[in-house]
RODOPA-894315 format. One record per residue: residue in one letter; x, y, z negated of N, C-alpha, C, O, CB in turn. Coordinates in steps of 0.02 Angstrom, whole numbers, plus 50000, padded with zeros to 5 digits. Last residue first. Glycine has a CB too. Layout:
N
aXYZXYZXYZXYZXYZ
...
***
This chain:
379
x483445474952143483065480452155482695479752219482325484352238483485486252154
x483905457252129484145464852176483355469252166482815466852181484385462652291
x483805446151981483735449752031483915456752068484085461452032483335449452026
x485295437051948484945443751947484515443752008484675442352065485445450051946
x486215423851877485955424251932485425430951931484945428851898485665417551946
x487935420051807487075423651814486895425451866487265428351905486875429651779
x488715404551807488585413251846487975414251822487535409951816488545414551942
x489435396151678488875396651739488765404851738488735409251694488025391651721
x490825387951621490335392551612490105395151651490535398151683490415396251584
x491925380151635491405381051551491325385351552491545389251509491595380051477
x492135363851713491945370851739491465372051655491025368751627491375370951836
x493745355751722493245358451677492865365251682493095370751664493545358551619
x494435356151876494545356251814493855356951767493395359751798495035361551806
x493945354152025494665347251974494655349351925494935345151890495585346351989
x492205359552051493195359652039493415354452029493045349552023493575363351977
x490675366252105491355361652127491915362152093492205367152114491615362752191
x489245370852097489825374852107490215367452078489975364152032489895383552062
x487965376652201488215369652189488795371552183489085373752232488115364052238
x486465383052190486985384352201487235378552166486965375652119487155390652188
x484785381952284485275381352195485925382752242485955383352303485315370752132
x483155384952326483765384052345484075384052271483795385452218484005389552399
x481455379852414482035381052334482705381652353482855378652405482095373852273
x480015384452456480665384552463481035384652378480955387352323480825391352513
x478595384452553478695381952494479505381652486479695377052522478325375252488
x477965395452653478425394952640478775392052569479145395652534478505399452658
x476215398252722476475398252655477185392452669477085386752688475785395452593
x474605405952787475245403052784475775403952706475755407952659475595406552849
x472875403752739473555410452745474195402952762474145396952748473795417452628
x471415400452726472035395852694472745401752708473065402752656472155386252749
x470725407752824470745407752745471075406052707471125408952652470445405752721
x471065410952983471175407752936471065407352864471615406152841471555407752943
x470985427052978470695422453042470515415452988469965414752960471445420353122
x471835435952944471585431852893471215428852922470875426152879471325434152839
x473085440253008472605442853031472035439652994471535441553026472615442453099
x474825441652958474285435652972473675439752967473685443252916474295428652915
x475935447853061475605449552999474935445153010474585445353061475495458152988
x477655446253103476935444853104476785446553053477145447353004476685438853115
x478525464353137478435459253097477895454953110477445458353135478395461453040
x479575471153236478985467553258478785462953197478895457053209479125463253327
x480915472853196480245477953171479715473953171479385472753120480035484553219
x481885465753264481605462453188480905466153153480525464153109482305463753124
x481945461453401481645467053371481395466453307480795466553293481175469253408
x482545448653452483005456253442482555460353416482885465253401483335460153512
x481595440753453482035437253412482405444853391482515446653333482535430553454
x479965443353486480455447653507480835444153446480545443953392480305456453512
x478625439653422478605437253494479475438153516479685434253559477985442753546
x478785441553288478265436453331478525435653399478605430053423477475439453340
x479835442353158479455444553210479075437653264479135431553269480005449453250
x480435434153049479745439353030479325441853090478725443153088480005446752992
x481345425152958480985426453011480355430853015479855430252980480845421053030
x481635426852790481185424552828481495427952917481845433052922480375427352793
x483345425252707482835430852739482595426552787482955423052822483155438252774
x483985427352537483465423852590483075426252622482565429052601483105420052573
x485445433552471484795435952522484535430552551484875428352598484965440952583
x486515436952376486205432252417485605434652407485305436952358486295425152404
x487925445552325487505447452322487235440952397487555440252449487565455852317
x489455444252223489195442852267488405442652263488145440352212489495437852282
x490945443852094490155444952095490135444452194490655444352227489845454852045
x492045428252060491765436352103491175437752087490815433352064491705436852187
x492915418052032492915424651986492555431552007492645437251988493635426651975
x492865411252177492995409752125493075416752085493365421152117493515405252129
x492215410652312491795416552255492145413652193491755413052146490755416152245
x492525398452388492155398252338491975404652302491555404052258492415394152301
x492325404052576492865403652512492125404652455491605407952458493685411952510
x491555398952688492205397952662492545399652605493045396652587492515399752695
x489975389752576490405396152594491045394652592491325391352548490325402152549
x488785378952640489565380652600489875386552618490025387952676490135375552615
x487415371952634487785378352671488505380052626488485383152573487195386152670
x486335361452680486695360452632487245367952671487375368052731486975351252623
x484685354852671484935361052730485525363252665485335365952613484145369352762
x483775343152684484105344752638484485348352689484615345752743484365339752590
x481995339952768482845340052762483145343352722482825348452711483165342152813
x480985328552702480975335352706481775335152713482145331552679480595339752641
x480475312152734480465315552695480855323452739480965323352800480785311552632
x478895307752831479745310152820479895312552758479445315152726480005316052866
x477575308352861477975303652850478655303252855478945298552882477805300052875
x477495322952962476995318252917477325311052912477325307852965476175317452955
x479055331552970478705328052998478175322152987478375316453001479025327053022
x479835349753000479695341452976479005337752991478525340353018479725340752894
x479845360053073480585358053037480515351552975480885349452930480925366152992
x478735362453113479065365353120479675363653057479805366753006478715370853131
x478085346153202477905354953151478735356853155479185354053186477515354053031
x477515340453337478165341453297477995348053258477815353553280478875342153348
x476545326053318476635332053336477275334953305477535332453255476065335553323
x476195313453274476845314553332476745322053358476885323453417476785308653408
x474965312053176475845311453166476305313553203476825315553178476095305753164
x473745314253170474145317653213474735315553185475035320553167474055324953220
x473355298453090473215303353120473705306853160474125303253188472975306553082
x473905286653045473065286153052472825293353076472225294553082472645283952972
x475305277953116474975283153062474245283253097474055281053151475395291953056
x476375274353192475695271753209475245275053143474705272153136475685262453215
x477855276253081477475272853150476655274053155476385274753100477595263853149
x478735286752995478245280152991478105280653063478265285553097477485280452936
x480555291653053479655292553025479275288353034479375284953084479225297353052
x481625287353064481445287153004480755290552983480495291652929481955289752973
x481615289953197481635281253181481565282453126481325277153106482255275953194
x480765300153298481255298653253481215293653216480645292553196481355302753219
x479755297053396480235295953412480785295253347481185290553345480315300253459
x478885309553357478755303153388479045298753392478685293853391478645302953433
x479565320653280479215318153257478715307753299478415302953273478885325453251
x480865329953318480465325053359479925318153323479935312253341481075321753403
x481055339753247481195333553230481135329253262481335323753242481005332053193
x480795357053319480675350853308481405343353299481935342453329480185350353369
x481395370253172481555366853247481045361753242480795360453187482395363453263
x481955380353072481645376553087481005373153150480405374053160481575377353044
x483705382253047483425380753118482535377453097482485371453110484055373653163
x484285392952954484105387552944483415387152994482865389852989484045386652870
x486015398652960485405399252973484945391252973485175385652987485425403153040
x486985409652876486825401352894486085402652913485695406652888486935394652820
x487415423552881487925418752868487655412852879488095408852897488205419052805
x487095441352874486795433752899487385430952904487865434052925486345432852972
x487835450352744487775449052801487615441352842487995436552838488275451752814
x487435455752625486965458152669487265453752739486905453952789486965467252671
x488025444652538488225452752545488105457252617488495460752650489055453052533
x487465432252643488105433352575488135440452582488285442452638489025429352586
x485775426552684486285431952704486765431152631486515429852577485885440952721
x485105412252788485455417052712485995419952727486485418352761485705412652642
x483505409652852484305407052834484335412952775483955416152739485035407852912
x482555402652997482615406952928483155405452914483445401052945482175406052867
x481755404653128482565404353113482455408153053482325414053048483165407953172
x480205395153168480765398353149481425397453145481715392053153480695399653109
x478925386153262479535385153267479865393653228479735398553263479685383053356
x477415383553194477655390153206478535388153226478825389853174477505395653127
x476705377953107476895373953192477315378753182477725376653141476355373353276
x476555383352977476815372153009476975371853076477285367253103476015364553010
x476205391452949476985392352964477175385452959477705382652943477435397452910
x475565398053108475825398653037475615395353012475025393853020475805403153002
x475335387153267475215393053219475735393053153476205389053147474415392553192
x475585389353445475875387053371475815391453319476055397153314476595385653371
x475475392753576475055391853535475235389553474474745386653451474665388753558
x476625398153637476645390553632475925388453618475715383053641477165387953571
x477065410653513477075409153579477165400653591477615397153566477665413553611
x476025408753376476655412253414476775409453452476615403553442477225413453390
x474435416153332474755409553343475345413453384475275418653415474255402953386
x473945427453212473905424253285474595419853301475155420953279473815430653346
x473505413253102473325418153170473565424353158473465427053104472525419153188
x473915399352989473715406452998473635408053080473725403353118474295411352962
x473825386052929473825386653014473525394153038473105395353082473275379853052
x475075378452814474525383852841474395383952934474765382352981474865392352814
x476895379452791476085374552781475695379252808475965384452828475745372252693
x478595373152793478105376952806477255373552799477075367652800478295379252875
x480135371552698479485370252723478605375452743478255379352711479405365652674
x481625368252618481015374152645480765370852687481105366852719481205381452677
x482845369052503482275362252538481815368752558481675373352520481775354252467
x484645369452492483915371552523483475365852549483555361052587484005376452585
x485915370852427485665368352444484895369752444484595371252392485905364652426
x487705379052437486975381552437486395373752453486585370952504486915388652513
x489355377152366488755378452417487965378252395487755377352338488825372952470
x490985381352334490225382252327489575382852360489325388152378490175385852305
x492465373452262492165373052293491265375452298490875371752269492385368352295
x493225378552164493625377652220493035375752288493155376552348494235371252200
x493295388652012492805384252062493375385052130493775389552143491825388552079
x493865393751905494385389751940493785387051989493935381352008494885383451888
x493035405051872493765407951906493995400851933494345401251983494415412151842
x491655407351912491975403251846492595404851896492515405751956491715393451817
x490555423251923490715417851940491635411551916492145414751909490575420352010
x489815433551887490145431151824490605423151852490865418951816489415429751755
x488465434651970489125437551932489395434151913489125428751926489135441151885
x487395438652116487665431252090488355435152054488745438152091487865424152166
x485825445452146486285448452137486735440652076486525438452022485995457152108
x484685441052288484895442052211485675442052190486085438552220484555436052170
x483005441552357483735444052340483925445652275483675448952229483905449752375
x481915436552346482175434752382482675435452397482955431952440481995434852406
x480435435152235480895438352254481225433552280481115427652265481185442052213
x478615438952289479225433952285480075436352295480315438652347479055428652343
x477785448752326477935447352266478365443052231478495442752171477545446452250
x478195450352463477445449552427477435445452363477145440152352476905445752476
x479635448352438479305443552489478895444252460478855440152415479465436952507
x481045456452412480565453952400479965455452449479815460352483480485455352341
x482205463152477482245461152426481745454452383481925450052345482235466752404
x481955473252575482245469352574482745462152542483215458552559482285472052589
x479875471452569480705473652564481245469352564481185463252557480865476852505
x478235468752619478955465052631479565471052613479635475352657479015461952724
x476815467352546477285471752550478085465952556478345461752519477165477352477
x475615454752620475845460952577476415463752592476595463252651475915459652510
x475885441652753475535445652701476195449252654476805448152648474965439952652
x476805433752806476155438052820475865442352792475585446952820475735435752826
x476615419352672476995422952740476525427252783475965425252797477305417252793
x476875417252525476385420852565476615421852645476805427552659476265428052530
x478415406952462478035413852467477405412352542477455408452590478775421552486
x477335393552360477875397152429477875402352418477485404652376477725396952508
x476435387952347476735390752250477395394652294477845397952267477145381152165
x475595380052424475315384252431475745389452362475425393752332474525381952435
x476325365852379476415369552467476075377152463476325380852506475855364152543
x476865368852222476515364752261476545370452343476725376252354475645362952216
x478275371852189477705365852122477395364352189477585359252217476965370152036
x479125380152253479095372652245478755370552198479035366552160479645369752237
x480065390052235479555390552235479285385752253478985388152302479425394452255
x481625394752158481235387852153480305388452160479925387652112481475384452070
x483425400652184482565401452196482115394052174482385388552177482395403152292
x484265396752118484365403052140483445405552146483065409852123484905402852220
x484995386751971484345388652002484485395752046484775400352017483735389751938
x486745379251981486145384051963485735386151998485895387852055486265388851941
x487695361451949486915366051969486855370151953486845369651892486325364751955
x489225356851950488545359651897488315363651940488595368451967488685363951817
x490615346751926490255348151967489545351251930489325348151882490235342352008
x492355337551931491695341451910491225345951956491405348352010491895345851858
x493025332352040492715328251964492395330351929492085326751890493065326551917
x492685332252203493035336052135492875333752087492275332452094492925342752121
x492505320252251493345326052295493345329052235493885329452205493255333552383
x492725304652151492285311852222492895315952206493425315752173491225317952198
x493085287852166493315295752169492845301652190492655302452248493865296452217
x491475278452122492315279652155492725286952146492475291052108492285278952244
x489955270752144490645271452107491225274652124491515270552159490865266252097
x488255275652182488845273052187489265275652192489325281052222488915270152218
x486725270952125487415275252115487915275752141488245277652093487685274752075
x485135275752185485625272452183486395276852187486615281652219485475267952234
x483675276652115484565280552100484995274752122485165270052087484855282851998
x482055274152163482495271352164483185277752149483125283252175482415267152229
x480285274752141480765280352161481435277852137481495279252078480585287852127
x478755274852194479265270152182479875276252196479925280352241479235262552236
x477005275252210477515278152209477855275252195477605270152172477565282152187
x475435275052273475935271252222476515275552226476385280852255476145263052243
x473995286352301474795284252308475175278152262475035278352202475225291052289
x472395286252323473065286952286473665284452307473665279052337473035284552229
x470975297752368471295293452393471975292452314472015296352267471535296452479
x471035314352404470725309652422471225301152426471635299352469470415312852487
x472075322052350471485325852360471035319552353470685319052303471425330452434
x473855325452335473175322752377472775322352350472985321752292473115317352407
x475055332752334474415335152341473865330552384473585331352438474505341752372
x475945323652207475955323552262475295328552290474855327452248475995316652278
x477545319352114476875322552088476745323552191477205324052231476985332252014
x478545316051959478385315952026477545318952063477055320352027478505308552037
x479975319751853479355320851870479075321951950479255326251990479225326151832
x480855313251733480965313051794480095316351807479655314851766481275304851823
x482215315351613481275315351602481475317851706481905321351733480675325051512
x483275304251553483405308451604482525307951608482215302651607484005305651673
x484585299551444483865300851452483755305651483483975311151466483515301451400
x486105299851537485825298951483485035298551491484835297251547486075303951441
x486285309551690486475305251645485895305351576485435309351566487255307251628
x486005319951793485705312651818486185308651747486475303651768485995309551926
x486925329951784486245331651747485995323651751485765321651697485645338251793
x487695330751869487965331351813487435333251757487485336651705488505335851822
x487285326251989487625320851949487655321251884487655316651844488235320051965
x486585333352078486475333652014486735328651980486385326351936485885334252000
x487095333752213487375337752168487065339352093487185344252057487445343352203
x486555318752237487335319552219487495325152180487855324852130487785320052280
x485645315352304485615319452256486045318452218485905317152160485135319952230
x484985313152458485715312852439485545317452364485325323152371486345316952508
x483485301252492483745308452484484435309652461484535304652428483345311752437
x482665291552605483305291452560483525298252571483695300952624483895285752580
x481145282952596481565288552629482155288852571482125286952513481105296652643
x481505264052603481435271752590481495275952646481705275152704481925274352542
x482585255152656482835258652605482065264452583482185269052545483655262652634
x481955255152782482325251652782482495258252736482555264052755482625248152842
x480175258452831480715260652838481395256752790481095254852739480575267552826
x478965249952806479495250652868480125252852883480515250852925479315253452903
x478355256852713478845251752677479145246752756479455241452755478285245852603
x477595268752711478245266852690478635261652708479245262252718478225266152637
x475645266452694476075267052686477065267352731477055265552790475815264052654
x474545279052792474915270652781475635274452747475955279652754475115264452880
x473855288352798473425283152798473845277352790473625271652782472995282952857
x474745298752867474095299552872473825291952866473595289252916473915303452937
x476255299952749475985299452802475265298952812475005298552756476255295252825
x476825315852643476555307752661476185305552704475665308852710476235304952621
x478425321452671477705323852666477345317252657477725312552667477415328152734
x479655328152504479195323152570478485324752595478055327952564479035315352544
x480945330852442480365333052451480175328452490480585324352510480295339152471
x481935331752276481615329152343480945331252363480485332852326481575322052343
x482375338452154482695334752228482675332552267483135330652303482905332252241
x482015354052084481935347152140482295344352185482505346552238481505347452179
x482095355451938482495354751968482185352452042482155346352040482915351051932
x481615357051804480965357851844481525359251913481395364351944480295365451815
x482055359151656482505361451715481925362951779481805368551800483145354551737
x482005364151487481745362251541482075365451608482275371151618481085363551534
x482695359751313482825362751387482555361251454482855356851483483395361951400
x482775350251220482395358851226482565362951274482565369051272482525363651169
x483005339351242482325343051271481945347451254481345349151258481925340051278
x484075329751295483945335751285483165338751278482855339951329484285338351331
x484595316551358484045316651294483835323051269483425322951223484315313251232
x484925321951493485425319951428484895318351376485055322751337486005326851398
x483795333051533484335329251560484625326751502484525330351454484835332951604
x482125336851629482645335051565483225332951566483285329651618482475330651528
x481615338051749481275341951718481835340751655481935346251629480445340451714
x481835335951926482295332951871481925339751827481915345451852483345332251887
x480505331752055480775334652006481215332351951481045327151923480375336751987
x479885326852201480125323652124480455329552100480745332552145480715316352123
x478405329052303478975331252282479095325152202478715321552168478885340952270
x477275334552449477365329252371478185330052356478555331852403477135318352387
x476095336452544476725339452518476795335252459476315332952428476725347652502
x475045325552667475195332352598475955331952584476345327852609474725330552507
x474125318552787474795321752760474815324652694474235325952678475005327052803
x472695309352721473085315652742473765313852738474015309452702472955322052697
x471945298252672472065298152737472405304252779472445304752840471485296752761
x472965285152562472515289952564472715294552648473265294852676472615294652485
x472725268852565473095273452589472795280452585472265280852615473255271552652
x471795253452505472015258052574472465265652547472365266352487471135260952623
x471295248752396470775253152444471055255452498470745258752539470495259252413
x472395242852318471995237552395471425242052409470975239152440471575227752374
x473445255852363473025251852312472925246052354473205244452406472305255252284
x475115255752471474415257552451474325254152413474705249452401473915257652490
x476825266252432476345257952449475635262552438475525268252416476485248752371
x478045272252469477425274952448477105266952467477245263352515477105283052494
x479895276652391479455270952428478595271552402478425271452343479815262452402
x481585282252398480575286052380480285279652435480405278552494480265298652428
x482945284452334482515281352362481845281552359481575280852305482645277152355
x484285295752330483595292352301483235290352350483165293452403483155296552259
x485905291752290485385291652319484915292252301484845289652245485315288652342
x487435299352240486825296452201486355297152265486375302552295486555301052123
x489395297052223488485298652268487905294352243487885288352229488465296252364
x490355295552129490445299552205489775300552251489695304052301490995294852257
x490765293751976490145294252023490275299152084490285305252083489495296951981
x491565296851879491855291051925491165289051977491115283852010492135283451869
x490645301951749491185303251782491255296251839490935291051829491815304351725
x489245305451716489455304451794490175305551804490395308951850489065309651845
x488755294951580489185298851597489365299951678489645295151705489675296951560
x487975281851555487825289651502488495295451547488555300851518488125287651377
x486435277751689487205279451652487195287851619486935293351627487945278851726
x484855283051608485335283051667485855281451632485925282451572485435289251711
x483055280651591483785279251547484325278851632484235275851685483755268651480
x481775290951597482105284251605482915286451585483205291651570481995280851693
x480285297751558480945297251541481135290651561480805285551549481075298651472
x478765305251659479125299451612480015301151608480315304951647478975290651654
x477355311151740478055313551709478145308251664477665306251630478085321251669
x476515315151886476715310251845477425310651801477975310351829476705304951886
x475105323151938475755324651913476005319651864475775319551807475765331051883
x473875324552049474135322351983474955322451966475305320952013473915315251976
x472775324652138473365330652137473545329552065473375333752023473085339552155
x472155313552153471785318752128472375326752116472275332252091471415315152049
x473545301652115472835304852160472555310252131472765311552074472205299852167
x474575291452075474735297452120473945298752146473785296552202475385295552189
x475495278152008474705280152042474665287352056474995288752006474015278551988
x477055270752032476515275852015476065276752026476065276352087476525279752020
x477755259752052477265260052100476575265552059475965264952056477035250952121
x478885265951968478725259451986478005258152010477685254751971478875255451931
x480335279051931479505275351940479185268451978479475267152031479115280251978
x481645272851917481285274951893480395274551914480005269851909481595279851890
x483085258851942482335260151945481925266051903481835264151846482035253851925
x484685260951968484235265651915483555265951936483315271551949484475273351909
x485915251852028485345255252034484955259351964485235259051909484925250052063
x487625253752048487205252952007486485255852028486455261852043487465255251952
x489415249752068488875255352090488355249452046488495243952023488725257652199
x490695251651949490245245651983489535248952002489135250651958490105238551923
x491395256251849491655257751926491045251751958491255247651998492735255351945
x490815255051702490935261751760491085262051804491035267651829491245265751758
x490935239151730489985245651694490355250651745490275250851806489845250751562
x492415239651686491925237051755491285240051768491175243251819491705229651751
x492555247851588492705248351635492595247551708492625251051758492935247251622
x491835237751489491575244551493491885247951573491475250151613491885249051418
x492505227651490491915225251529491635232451525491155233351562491415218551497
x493975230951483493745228751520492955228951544492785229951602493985224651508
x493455232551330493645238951379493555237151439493125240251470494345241751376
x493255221751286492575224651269492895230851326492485233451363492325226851169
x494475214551294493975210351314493085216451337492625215751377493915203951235
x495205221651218495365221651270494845221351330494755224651381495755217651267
x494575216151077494685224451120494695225751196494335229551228495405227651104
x494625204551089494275206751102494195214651104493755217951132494015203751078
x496345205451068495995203651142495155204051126494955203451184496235194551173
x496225212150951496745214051009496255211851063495865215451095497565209651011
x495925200150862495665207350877495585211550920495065214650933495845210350857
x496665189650885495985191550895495775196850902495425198450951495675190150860
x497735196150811497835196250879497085195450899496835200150929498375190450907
x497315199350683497485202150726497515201850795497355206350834497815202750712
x497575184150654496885190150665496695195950677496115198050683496615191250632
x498335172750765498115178950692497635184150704497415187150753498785183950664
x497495158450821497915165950825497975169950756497625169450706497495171450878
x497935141850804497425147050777497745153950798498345154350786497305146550690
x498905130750838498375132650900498075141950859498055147050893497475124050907
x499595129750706499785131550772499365135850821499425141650839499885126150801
x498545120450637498675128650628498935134050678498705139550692499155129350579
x498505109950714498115113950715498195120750697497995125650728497765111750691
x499855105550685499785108150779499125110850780498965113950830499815100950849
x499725102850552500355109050571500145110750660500275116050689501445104750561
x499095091650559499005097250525499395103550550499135108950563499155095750460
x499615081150632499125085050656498945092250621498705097150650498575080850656
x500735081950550500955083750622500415087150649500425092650676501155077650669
x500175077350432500685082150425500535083950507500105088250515501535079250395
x499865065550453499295068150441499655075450452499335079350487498905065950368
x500975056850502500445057250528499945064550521499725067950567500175051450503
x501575057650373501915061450420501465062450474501455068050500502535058550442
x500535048450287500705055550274500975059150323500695064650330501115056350226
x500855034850360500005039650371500175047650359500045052250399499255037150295
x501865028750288501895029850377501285036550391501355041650426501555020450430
x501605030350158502205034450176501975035050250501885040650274503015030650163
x500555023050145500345028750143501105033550165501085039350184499965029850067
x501045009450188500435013150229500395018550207500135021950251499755010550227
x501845007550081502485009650124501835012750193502005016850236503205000750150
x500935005549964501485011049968501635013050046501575018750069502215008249932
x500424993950000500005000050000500445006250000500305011350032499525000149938
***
């Protein structure tokens, strides 16, 4: 019995000692789940990403749909945010107008003592059918709110129809990588955009050069951040109404009406914003076979499109400058050279024409931008 427990002991010894062996210190554990937890944070941040927010919304009676959704908490390492807008029907069918409809960024960060009422998209909706032909959506670029698109983010969608409801679906897609500047921040210049008729008036009342029948339209930009390297303008404008007298073609105010609106930097015209036909029949990102006039071409969009994003960069950023911006309508009727010739809507129409428009300023750097221009109105 002796000489079995001498052989067994060295036995027991060897396994003993190659288990301890195997064990790490606890430290080192530590270590690699550190490692372990950065890594997978790392990956989270460079790995594009969707962000479902609304999910087949109900949309009727001219309703306004507002909720909070959860975004990545930080846009660093974000080079472009999409949105995706998808309209389905109930099982009653489709409601049977065009209308104006829009999303709005109203909160940002869990913040909310601060309302923004931002828009980043616009659309019209088609006459009676849905969307879901088009491949992605309509797809809007809303990149220059990256720096608002984090954390608890209150999103608000909302459409003018009358008859009928909408689903709604509204997709972020993220995706990962370098952008040219690493920072980046929004300010409001104009925002007449709640609804197609919240435009300025076109035609009507007292026009200066300043203000649009009560809408102002020039404004005085200070205080601008000394290291911006990069600053542009982004514009959603649209026309509605079928005022008189109609401008050459028969095309009325200010849906058919072909214009040249744009923006002046320190009184002097600098971008113009063509609103042209789209070719509304033909363009592959407008619905098909719609339940009404669809293939007509309005004037710079098209019943089942969304609305063009009209993006304007100035050669040089205004780093540390004051500077004075002007949105100036189109105004004459028949004569491009005689700016006197103003139209003046003849109230033929009851509904009046109407210019739903927003524009922001999009200011750009490589360094930490800490602190936003004021924006004035011009006398």
């Amino acid at each position: 019995m002796k000489t079995k427990f001498l052989l067994i002991t060295p036995l027991i010894m060897v396994i003993f000692w190659s288990m301890v062996g195997c064990q790490k210190p606890k430290t080192e554990l530590a270590t690699a789940d550190l490692m372990t937890n950065k890594l997978t944070k790392e990956a989270a941040v460079n790995t594009d990403t969707t962000v479902k927010t609304f999910i087949k919304e109900p949309i009727s009676n001219s309703s306004t749909a507002t909720k909070k959704f959860k975004f990545p908490s930080s846009s660093a390492n974000v080079k472009k945010i999409l949105m995706h807008v998808y309209l389905t029907c109930p099982s009653g069918g489709c409601p049977p107008w065009d209308v104006y409809a829009n999303a709005r960024l109203m909160k940002s960060n869990g913040d909310d003592s601060k309302t923004y009422g931002y828009e980043l998209g616009r659309w019209i909706t088609p006459y009676g059918k849905d969307n879901t032909s088009i491949p992605g959506g309509w797809v809007i670029d809303v990149t220059d709110f990256r720096s608002l698109l984090i954390g608890d983010v209150t999103l608000e969608t909302r459409a003018e129809v009358w008859s009928g409801t909408w689903l709604v679906s509204i997709d972020f897609e993220i995706q990962r990588g370098t952008p040219t500047y690493k920072y980046s921040t929004i300010v409001p210049v104009m925002q007449y955009n709640d609804w197609s008729w919240s435009g300025i008036n076109f035609g009507k009342g007292t026009v200066t050069a300043n203000n649009y029948n009560g809408k102002q339209t020039g404004f005085k930009i200070s205080g601008m951040p000394s290291n911006i390297e990069r600053t542009s303008f982004r514009s959603i404008i649209s026309g509605w109404g079928q005022a008189l007298p109609a401008a050459p073609g028969s095309r009325r105010f200010a849906e058919w009406a072909f214009r040249k609106h744009g923006i002046s930097i320190d009184d002097s015209p600098t971008f113009v914003h063509d609103m042209n036909a789209l070719g509304c029949a033909v363009n592959p990102k407008v619905v098909k076979n719609q339940a009404g006039n669809w293939t007509g071409d309005r004037a710079g969009w098209c019943p089942g499109l969304e609305v063009p994003v009209r993006t304007d960069v100035l050669a040089s950023p205004k780093a540390g400058a004051t500077f004075n911006f002007n949105y100036v309508l189109q105004e004459d009727q028949w004569n491009p050279l005689n700016l006197a010739q103003k139209w003046k809507d003849d109230g033929t129409d009851t509904g009046g024409a109407y210019y739903a428009l927003s524009t922001y300023m999009v200011l750009e750097s490589n360094t930490p931008i800490s602190n936003l221009p004021t924006v004035s109105d011009r006398p």
